[in-house]
N, C-alpha and C positions, 0 to 999 in steps of 0.2 A: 432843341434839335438833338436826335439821340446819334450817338456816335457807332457806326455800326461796327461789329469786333471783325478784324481779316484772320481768317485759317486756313494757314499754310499748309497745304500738302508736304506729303515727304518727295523730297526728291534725289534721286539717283543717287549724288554723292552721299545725303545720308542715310541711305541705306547701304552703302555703302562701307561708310562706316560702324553700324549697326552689326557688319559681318563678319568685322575684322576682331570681332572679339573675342570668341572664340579661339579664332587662329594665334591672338596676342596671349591666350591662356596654354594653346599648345606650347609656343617657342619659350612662356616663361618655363611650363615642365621641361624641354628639353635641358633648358642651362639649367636648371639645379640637378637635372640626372649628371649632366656632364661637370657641375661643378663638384659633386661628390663623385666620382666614379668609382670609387674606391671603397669608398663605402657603401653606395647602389650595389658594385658587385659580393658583398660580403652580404646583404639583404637578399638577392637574387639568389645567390648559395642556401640563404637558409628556406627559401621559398617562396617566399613573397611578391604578391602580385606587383605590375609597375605599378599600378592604383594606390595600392597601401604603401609604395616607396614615395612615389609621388608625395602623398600627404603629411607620412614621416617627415620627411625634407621640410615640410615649408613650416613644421614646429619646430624644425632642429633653427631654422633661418629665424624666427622670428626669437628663441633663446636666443639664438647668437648675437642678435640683437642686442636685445636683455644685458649681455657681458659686456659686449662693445660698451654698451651705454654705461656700465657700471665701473669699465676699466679694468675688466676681471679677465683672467683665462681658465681655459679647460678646465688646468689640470688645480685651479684653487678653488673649485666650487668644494663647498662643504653642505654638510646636511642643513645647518642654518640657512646657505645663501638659496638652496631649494625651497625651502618654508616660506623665502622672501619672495620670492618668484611666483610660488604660488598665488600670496596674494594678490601679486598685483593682475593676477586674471581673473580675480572673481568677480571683479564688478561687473564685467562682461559676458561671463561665461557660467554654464551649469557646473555644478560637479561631475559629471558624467562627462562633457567635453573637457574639463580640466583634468580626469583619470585617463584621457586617451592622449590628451597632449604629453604629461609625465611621462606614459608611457612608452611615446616613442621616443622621446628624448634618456629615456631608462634605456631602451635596446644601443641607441647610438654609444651610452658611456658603456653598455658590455662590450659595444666595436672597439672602443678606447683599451678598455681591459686586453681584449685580445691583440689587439696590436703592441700591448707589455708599455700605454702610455701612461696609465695608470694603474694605480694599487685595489683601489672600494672602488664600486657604484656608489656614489652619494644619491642616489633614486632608488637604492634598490630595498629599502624598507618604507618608504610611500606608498600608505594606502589610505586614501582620502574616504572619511564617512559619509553615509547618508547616501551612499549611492545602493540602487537595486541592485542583488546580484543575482544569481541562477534562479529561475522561479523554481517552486516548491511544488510539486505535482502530489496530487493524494496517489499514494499507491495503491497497485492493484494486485490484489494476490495470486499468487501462481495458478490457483485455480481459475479465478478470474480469467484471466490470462488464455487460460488452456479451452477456459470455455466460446471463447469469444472465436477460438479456431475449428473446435467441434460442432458447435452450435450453429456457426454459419447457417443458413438458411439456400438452395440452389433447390430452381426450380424445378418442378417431376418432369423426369424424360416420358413420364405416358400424359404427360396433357393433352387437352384433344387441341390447342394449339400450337404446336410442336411444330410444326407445319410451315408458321406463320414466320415471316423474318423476321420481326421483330422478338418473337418468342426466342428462336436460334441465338442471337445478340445477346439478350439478359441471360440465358444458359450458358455461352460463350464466355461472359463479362463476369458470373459469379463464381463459374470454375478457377477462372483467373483472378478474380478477387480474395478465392482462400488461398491458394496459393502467396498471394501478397500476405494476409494474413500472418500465416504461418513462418514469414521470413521476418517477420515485426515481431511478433511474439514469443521467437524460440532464439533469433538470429541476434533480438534486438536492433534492425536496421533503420538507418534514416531514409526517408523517402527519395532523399537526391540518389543513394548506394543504390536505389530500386530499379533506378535509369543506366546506371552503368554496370551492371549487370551483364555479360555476355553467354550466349549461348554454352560456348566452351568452359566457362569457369564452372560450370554445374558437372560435376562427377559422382555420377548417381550408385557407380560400381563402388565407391572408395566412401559412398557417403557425405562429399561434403562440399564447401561451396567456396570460389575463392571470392574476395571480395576487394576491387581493386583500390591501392592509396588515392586522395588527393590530396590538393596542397593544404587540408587541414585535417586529412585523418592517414594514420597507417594502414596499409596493405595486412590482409589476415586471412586465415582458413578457416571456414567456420564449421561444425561439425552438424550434420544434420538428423533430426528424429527422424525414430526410423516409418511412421504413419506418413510424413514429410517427403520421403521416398516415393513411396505407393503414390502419394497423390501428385510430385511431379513429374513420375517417369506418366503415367497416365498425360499429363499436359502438355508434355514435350514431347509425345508422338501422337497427340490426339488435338488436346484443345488448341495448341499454339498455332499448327499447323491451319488449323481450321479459320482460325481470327484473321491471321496470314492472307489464306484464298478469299477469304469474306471480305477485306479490307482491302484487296491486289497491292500488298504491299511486298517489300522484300525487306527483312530487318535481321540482324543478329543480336539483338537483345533477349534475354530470357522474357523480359515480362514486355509484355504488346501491346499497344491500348485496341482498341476496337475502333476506334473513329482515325478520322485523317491524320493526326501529329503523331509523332513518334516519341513523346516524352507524355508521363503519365499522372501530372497537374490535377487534372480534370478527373480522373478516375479517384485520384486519395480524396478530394472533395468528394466526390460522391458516395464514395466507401463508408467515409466519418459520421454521418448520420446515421447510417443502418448500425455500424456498429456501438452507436450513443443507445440506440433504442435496445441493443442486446445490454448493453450496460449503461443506465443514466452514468453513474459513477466516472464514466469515461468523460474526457471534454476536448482533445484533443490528440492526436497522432503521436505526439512529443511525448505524451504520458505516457504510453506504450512503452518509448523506449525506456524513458526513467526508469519505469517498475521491471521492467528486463537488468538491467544495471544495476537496481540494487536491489533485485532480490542474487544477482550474481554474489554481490557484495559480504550477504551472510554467507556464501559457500567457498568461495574463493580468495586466494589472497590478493592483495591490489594488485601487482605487476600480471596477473594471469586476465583480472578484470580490464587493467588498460589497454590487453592485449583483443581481450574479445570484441570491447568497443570500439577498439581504432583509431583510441585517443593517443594524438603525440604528444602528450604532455601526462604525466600521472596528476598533475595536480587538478586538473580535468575529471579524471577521475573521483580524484579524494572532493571534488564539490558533492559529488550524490550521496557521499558520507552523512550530509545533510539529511537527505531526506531520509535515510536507516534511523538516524535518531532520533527524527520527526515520528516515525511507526514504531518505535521503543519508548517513545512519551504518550504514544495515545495505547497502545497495550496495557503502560501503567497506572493510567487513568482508566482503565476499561478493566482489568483484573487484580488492580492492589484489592485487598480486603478491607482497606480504610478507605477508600473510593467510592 
């Protein structure tokens, strides 16, 4: 005789507690923003979201741990008792989550520093191998570059579909599109800076463009070519305007998408293949910027290049150093006379 199995539905109370999880993970963030406050507000000061304070905290909680257990304080860790540390997270953990753990437990002893509790970071020369770092983009030469904003492709205003809606939209969509273009390729911009963009920060009389900070890049003026002119004072009382009525939207961004959202996602995807087919050589949007950055890099000195990209950090900068001497190795392979 078979025994038949019984299955239990869920009921009320367990789902109940099913939902309380969540909430049990809010009230633990709350007590560790409050059991640091002090140090939360010293993160807060330098920028940082509560997300990445959050997460900070619960490496600093699980070191502190680490000392409790070892009978240590703060202020006696030494570079040895860091190595020691480390280990004991590898068995569990990649190098990439054990470079992110170090690291916020690095920011926490410059908190220590500033507060005059300590002398050294005993973190502050930890750099674990084997981890990825900045990808390497092939660059793209200035002409490259320049062509990829010339050469755009927009279609004849004498088509005998001109007419057609759909025709008006992809006319609308690729005026706006070099436009993008030409803030990628001269501005060097990142796609997110293409979103916060505001009507007003374009001053077409003075040339140039402000470009607002956020909590990972600085605030900067960028200067604009002077073809770059012509073709957005033409967009900002012609094409913008147009996208505007066509879409019944109302926006103060400079750059508009043509369809319902107001952020322009969907457009850079679209963008990226046309401009692949102008240059296979291309592979993504990010290579743009590189090759803007460091073709800066032979012209300028670093503090003027961290200032054009918007990096808060120089050493930000000094990673594209990388790829300059990636294109001074393959020159030398390409023009030594023993090559």
């Amino acid at each position: 005789m078979s025994v038949k199995k019984i299955h239990l539905g869920k009921s009320r109370d367990s789902r109940t507690r099913r939902k309380l999880k969540p909430r049990q993970s809010v009230q633990n963030q709350t007590l560790l923003l409050n059991q640091y406050k002090k140090y939360s507000d010293y993160l807060l000061a330098k920028d940082y979201s509560t997300t990445s304070i959050t997460h900070m905290l619960r490496y600093l909680e699980a070191f502190k741990k680490y000392l409790k257990k070892e009978n240590m304080e703060e202020v006696q860790v030494s570079y040895n008792d860091v190595t020691a540390y480390i280990q004991t997270l590898k068995p569990k953990n990649k190098q990439r989550s054990i470079q992110t753990h170090i690291n916020a437990i690095k920011i926490y002893f410059n908190y220590l520093i500033h507060q005059n509790t300590i002398a050294e970071n005993p973190f502050g020369n930890i750099h674990l191998k084997g981890i990825k770092r900045k990808t390497l983009y092939s660059t793209l030469s200035k002409k490259e570059l320049e062509s990829l904003y010339s050469n755009f492709k927009i279609p004849d205003t004498n088509d005998k579909n001109k007419n057609q809606n759909w025709f008006k939209t992809a006319l609308l969509a690729s005026q706006r599109n070099k436009i993008i273009i030409g803030l990628l390729v001269y501005q060097g911009l990142k796609t997110e800076e293409l979103n916060t963009i505001q009507l007003s920060d374009l001053k077409l009389r003075e040339g140039t463009l402000f470009i607002n900070g956020t909590r990972r890049s600085n605030e900067r003026i960028m200067r604009l070519e002077s073809h770059q002119i012509l073709d957005l004072m033409e967009y900002t009382l012609k094409t913008r305007l147009e996208i505007l009525q066509q879409t019944k939207k109302q926006s103060s961004q400079l750059i508009v998408s043509t369809g319902k959202s107001e952020r322009i996602q969907n457009t850079m995807q679209k963008l990226t293949p046309k401009l692949t087919l102008q240059n296979p050589r291309l592979t993504n949007i990010k290579q743009l910027r590189a090759s803007v950055i460091t073709h800066w890099l032979k012209h300028y000195n670093l503090r003027e290049v961290q200032y054009r990209a918007g990096h808060r950090f120089v050493s930000s900068t000094e990673s594209y150093l990388v790829n300059d001497i990636e294109d001074l190795l393959e020159d030398v392979v390409k023009y030594h006379p023993i090559g």
